[in-house]
N, C-alpha and C positions, 0 to 999 in steps of 0.2 A: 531920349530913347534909351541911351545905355543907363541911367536911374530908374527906368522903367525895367529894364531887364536884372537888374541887381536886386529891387525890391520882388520881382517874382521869384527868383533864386532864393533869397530869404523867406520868402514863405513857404516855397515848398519844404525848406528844412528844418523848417518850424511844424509843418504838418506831418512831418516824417518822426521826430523826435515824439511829437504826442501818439504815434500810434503803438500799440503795445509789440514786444519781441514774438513771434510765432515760436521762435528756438527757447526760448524762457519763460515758460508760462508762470503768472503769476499763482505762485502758493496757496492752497483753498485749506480752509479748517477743518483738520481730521471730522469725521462723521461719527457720530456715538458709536457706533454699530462696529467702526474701525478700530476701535480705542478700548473695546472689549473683548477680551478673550472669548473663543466659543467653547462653552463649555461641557463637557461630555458627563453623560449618566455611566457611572457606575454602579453596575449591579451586585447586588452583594447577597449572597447567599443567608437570610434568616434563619433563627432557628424554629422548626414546626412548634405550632399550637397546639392544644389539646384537637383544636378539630378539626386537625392534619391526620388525627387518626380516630377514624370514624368508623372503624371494622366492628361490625356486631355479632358476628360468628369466633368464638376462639377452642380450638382443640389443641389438647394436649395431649401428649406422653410424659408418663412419670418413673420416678422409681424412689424406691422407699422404704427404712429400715423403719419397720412392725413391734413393738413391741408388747405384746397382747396384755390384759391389764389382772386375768387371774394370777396370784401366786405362784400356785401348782405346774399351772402349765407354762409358766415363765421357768421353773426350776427343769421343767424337762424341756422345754425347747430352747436352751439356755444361750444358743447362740444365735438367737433372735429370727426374725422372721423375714422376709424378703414379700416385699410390696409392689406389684408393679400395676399399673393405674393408665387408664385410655377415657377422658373426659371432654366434653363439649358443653360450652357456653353459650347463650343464644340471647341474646339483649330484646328484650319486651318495652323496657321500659328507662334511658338512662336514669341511674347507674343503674340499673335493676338488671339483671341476667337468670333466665333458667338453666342450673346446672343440672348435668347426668354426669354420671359416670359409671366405668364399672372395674373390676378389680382383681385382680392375683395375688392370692397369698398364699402361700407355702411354707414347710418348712417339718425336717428328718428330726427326731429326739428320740431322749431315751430318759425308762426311769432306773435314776443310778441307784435305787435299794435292789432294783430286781437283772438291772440293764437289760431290761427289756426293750425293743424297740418299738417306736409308736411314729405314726406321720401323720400329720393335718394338713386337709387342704381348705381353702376358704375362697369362694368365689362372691364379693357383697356388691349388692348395684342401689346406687343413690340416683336422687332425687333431690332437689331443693332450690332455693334463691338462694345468688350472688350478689355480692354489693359490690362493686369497682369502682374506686376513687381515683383520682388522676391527683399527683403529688407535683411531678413535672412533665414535663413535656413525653418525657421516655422512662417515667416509673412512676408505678401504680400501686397499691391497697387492696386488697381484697379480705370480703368474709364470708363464709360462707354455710348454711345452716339448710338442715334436713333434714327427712327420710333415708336409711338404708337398709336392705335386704340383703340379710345373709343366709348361702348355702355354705355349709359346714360337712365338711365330711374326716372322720377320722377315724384310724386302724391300726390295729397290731397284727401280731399271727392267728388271735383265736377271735377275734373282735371284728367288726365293722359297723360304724356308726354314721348317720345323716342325718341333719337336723337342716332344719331354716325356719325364718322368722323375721320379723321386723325388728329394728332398730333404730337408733340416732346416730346424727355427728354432728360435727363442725369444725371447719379450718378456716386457719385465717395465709396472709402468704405477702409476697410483694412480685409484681411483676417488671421486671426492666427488658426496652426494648432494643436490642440490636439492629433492627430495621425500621419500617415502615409496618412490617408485617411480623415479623419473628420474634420470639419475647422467649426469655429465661426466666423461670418460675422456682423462688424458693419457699417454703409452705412446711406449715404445722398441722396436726390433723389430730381430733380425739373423736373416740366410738364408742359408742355403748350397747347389747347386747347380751344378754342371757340367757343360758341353753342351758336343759338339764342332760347332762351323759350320764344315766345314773351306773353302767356297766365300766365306764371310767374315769369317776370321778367325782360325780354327783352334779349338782348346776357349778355351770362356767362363763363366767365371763369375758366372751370372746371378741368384744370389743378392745379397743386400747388406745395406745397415743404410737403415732407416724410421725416419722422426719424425713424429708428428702426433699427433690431437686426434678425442676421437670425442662422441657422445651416445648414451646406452641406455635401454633399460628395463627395472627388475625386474620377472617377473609371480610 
């Protein structure tokens, strides 16, 4: 009986030692999923494409040293001519754009044989296509070719004269953008032009070559 009761004690200690620790659990194989970092998307700010900026409307303000392309009247308006310039761009076709614009020019002289005083004013409105190239992202190409119509008016003390008439031009220019929408415009411009004054001068060419600087908006 007591061999009976020592070999049940030994088994039960036998079946205690095979059972696992509840307080110790046995170590499982990290899981893929644990063993990788989670990784986060960083957004990072691109720089815009050409067709981030899809505005087909652009207007400007100009201004513009004149220099008119007669002689004569470069001699008497010898401190050049002041240009200021209000233009809209209207996209038909990329790159293709219908330009207008229209124009101020002025400007006090005198002829030094007699110092006589004389003043021109010049209001010309254009017509034509633009071609707009995109170079990068935020600066552009431009050329541009047309029709312009100039009123011409000029006077002294005993004189007053008006003329107008058809004409040409063309600028070319580069436009760089500060925004999305705002663009700084630097530009060359030549005109051409012939009016007879024959009370002041006889035929004039009062077309010429412009330099200046504008500001615009794409809408």
């Amino acid at each position: 009986m007591k061999k009976l009761s020592i070999l049940a004690l030994l088994a039960t200690a036998l079946y205690a030692d095979a059972q696992p620790d509840p307080t110790n659990p046995t170590p499982t194989a990290p899981s893929t999923s644990d063993t990788q970092p989670t990784s986060t998307m960083v957004e990072e700010k691109s720089a815009p494409t050409h067709n981030e900026y899809r505005s087909s409307i652009l207007t400007e303000y100009k201004l513009a040293y004149f220099r008119i392309g007669d002689g004569k009247m470069r001699h008497i308006y010898d401190k050049g001519l002041l240009d200021m310039q209000l233009t809209s761009s209207f996209c038909f076709w990329k790159p293709l754009y219908v330009y207008t614009g229209i124009e101020y020019i002025g400007a006090d002289g005198r002829i030094h044989r007699t110092r006589e005083k004389r003043k021109i004013r010049m209001v010309p409105v254009s017509l034509g296509i633009q071609y707009i190239q995109p170079i990068t992202f935020d600066f552009k190409y431009y050329l541009t070719m047309g029709g312009r119509y100039f009123f011409v008016h000029q006077w002294n003390h005993h004189t007053s004269l008006t003329h107008h008439g058809l004409g040409g031009f063309a600028n070319t220019g580069f436009l760089y953008y500060l925004s999305e929408h705002i663009v700084v415009d630097f530009f060359g411009e030549y005109s051409y032009k012939k009016m007879h004054f024959h009370k002041m001068g006889g035929s004039t060419q009062v077309g010429g070559l412009i330099l200046g600087a504008g500001i615009g908006y794409f809408w």
